[in-house]
N, C-alpha and C positions, 0 to 999 in steps of 0.2 A: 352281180355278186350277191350273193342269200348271206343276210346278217341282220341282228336287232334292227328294230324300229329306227331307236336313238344312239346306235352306234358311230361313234368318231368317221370322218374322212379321211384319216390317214393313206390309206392303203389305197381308196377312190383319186384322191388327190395326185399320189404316187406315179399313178399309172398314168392321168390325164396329163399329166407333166413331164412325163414321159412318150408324147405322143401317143399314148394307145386310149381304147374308150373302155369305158366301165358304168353299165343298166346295174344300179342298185336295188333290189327287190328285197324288198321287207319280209322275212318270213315269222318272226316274233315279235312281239313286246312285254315285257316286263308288265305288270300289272298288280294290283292290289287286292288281294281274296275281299271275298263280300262279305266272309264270316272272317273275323279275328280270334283266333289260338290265342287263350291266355298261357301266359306265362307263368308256370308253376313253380320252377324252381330255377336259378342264376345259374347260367354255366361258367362254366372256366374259363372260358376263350370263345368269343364269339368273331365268325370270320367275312370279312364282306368281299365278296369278288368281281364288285363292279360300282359304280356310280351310285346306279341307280337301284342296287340293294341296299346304300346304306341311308339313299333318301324314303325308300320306301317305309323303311323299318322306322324310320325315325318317325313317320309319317302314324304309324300305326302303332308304335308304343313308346314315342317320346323321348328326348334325348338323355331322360334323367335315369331313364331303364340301362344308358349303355354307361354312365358315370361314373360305376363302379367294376366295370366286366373289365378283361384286357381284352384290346382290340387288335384283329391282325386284319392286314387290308392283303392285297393281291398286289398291289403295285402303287407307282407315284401318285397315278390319275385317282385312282379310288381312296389313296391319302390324303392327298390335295380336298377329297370331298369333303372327307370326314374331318379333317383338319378346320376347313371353311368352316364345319357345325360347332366350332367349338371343344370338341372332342379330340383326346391324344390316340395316337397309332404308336402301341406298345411293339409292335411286331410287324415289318412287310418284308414281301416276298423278295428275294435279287432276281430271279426267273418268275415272270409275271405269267405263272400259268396254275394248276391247281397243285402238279407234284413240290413245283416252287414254293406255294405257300403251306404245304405240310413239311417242307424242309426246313423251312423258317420256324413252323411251329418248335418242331421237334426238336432244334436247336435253343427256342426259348426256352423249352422245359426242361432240357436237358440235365441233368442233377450236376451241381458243382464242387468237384470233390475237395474234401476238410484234408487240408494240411495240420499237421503239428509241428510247433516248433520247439527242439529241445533245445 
């Protein structure tokens, strides 16, 4: 099975418990650039779609850079992360996939329409 380095056993486990085999081959890992992109200006929504995006990031610009952002995660797991750092998850996804978490977004931002009461 071709998946991250540090990817969960879910699906390895699954199968082996099911009587069947599964060879995990590593074809990526997540890794930290050797140069750091300063940060010029705050975006609006910073979005983490895995564990080990939001360790990284914290790694290379500090938890106090996300302390003011709103944060959306992809799902529980990468909540849970971000959560553990002290950090709030303003926004995650119900379909833990990317369209999921632009659905999420798009709902966060969505505009709230002004009643009037006469």
């Amino acid at each position: 099975m071709p998946r991250a380095e540090e990817a969960r056993d879910i699906i390895v486990r699954f199968v082996r418990d099911h009587g069947g085999t599964c060879d995990v081959i590593p074809i990526y890992r997540t890794a930290l650039p050797k140069n750091i992109v300063p940060l010029t200006s705050k975006p609006d929504i910073i979005t983490f779609t895995s564990s080990s995006t939001v360790k990284n990031f914290v790694t290379l610009y500090g938890k106090k850079t996300l302390g003011k952002m709103v944060i959306a995660s992809i799902g529980p797991v990468t909540t849970k992360t971000i959560n553990s750092l002290g950090l709030t998850v303003h926004i995650e996804a119900e379909r833990y996939d990317i369209p999921g978490l632009v659905e999420a977004i798009l709902e966060y931002v969505k505009p709230v329409p002004v009643t009037h009461n006469r």
